[in-house]
N, CA and C atoms as a LAMMPS dump frame, in Angstrom:
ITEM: TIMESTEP
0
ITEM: NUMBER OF ATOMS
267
ITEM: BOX BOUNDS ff ff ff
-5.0000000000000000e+02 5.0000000000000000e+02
-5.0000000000000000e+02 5.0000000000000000e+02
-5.0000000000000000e+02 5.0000000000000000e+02
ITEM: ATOMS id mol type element x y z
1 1 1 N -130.442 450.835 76.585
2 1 2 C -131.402 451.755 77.133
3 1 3 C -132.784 451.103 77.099
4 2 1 N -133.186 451.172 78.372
5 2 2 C -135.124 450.48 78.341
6 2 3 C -136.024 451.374 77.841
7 3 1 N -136.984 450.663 77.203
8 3 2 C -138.256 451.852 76.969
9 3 3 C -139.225 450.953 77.497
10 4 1 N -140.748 451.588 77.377
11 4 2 C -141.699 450.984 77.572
12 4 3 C -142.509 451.349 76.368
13 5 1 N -143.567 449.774 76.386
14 5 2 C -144.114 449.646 75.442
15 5 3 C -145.469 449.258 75.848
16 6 1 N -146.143 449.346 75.145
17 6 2 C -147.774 449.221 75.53
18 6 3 C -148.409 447.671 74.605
19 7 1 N -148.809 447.109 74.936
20 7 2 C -149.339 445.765 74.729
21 7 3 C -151 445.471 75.257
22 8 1 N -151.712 444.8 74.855
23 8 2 C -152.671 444.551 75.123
24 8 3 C -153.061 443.113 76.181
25 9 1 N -153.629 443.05 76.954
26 9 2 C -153.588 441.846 78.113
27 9 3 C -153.455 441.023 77.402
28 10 1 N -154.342 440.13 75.98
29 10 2 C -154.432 439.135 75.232
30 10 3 C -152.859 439.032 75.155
31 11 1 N -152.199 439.603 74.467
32 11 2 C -150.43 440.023 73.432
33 11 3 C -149.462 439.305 74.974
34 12 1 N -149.877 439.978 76.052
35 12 2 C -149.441 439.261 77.184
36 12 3 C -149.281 438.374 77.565
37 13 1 N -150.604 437.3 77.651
38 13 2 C -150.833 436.532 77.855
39 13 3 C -149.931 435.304 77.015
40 14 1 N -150.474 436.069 75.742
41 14 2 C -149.537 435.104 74.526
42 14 3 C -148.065 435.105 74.991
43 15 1 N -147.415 436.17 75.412
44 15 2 C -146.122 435.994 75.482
45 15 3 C -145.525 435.826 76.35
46 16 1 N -146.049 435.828 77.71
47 16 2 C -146.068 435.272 78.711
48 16 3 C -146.058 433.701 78.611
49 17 1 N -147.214 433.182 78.036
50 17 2 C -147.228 431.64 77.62
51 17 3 C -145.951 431.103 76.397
52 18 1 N -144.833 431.799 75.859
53 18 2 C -143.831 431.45 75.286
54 18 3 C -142.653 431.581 75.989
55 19 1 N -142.748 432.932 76.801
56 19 2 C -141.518 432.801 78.042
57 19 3 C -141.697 431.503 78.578
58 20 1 N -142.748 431.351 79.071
59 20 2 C -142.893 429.839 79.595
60 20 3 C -142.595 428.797 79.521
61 21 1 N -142.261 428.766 77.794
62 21 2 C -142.311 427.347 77.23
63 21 3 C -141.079 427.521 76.988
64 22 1 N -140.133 428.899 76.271
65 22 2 C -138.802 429.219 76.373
66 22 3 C -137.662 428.8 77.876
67 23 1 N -138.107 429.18 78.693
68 23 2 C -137.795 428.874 80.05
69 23 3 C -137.675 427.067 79.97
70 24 1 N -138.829 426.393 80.231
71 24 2 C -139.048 424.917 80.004
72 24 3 C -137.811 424.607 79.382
73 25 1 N -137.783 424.94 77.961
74 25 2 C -136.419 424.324 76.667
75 25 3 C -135.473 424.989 76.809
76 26 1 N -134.495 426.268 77.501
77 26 2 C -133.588 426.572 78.1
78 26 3 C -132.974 426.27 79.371
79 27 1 N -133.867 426.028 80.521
80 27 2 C -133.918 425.699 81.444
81 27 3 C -133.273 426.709 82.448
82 28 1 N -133.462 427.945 82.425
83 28 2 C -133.51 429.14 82.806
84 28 3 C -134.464 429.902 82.707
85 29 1 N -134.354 430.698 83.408
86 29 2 C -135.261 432.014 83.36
87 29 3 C -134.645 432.88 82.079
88 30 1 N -135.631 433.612 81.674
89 30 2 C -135.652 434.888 80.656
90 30 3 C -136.379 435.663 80.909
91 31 1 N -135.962 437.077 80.433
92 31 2 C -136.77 438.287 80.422
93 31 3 C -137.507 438.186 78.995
94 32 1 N -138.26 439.635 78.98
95 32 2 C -139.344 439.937 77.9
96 32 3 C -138.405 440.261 77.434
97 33 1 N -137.446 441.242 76.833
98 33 2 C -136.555 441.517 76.159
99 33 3 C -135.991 440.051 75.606
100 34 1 N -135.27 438.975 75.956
101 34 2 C -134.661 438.239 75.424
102 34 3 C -135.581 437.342 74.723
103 35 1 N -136.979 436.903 74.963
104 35 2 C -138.327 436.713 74.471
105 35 3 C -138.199 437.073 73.571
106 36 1 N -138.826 438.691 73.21
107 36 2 C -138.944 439.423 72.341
108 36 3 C -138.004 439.21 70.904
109 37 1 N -136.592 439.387 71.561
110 37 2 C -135.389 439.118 70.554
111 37 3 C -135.168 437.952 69.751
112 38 1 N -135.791 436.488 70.631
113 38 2 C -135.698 435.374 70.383
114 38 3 C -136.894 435.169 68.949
115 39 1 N -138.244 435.713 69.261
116 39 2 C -139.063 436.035 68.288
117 39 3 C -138.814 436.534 66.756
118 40 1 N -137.941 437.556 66.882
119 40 2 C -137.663 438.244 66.092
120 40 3 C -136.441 437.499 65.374
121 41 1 N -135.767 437.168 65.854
122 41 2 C -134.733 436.161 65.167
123 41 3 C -135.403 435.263 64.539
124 42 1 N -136.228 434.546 65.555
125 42 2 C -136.724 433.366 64.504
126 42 3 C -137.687 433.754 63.224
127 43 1 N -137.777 434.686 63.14
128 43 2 C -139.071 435.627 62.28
129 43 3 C -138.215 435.922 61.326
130 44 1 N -137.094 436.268 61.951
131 44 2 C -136.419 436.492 59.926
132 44 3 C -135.226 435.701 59.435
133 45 1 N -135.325 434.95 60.123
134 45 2 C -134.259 433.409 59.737
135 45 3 C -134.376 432.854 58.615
136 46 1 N -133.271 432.875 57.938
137 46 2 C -133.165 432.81 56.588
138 46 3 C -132.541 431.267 56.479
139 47 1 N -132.537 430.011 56.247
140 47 2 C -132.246 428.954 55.643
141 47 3 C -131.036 429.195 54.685
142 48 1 N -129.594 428.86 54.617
143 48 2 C -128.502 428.908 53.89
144 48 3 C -129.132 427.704 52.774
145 49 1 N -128.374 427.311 51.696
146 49 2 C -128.475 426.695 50.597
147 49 3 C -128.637 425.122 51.352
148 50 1 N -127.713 425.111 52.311
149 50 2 C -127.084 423.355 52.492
150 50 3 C -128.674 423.12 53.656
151 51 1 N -128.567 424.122 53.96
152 51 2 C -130.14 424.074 55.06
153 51 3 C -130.998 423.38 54.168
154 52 1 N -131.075 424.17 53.552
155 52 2 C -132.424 423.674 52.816
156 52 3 C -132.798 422.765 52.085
157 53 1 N -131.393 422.306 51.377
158 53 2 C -131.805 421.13 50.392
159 53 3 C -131.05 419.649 52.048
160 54 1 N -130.534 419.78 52.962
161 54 2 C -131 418.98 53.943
162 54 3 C -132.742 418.792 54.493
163 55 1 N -132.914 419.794 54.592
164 55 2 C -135.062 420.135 54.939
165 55 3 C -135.392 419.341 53.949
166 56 1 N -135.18 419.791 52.58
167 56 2 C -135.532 419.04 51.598
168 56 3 C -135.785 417.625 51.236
169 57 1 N -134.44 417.152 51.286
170 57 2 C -134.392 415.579 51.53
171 57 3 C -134.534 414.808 52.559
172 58 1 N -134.48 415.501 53.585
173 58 2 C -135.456 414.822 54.847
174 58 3 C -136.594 414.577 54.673
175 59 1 N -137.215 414.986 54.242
176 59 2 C -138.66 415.521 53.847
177 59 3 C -139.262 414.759 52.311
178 60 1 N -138.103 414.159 51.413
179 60 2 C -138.776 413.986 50.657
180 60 3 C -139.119 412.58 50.128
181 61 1 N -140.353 412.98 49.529
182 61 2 C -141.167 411.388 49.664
183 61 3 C -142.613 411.278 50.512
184 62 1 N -142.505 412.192 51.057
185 62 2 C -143.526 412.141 52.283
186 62 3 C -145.024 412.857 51.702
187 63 1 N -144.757 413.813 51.035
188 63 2 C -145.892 414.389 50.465
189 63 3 C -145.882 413.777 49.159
190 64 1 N -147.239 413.747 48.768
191 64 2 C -148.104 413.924 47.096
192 64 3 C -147.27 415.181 46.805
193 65 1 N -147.198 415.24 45.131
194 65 2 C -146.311 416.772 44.113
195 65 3 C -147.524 417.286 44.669
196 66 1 N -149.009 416.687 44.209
197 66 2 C -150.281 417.906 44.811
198 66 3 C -149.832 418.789 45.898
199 67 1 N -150.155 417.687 46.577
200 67 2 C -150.024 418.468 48.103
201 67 3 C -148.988 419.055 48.707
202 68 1 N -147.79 418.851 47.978
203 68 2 C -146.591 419.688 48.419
204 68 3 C -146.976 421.108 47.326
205 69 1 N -147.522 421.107 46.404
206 69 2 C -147.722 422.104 45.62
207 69 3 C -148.831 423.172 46.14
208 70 1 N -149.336 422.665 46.976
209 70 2 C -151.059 423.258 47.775
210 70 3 C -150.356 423.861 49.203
211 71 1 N -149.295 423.168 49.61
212 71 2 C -148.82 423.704 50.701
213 71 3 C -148.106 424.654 50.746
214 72 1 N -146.953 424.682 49.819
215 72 2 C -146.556 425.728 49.365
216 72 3 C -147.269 426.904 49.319
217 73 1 N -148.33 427.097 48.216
218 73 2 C -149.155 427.735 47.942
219 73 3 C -149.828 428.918 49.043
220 74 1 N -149.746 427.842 49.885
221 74 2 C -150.683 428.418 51.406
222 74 3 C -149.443 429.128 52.104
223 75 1 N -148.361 428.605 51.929
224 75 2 C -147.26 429.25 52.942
225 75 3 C -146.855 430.593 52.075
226 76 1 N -146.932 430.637 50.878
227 76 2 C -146.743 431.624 50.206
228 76 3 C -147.279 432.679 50.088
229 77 1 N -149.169 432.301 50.313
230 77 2 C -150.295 433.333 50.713
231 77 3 C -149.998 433.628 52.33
232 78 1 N -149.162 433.169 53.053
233 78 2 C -149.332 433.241 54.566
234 78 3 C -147.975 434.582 54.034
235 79 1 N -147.096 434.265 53.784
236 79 2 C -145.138 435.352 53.42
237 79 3 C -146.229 436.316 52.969
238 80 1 N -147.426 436.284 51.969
239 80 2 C -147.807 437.717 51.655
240 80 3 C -148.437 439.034 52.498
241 81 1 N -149.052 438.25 53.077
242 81 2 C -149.913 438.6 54.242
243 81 3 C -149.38 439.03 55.335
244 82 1 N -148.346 438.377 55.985
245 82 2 C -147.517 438.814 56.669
246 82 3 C -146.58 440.05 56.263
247 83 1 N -146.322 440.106 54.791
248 83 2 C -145.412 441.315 54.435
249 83 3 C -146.288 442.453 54.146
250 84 1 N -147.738 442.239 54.238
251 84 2 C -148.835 443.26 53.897
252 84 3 C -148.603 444.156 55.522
253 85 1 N -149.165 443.252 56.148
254 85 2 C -149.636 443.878 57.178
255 85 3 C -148.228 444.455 57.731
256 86 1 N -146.795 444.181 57.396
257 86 2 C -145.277 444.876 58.133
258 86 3 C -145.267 446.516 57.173
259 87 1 N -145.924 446.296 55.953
260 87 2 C -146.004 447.317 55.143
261 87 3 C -146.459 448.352 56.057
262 88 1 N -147.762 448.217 56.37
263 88 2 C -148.791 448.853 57.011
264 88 3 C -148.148 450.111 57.953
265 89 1 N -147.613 449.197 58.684
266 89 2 C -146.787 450.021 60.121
267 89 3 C -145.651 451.319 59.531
């Protein structure tokens, strides 16, 4: 069943410019709906165990402990912030 939803020109624009780039790396057309869905998947994609410690060791060596510790840090203040403002709604 369709509904409609109200968005702001900017929110448009933005997602308009990812259909875009979605389209490009599929090499098809998509709707806002499959957009939308594609967003949302990737938004709560969870990393299995073997995921991660592959990410991991790809990855490791490349950063300073600092700076992998500072980055973290920041991605962790970014998960809060983001779960503030889902509170909100």
């Amino acid at each position: 069943m369709a509904t409609t939803i109200q968005i702001s020109e900017n929110v448009k624009k933005k997602l308009f410019q990812i259909i875009n780039k979605m389209e490009q790396e599929l090499g098809r057309r998509i709707s806002y709906n499959e957009a939308i869905e594609k967003l949302i998947e990737n938004s709560t994609k969870r990393l299995s165990k073997n995921e991660l410690i592959n990410h991991i060791e790809k990855y490791m060596g490349i950063f300073d402990i600092n700076e992998a510790r500072k980055l973290l840090k920041e991605e962790r203040e970014l998960d809060l912030e983001r779960e503030r403002k889902f509170s909100r709604h």
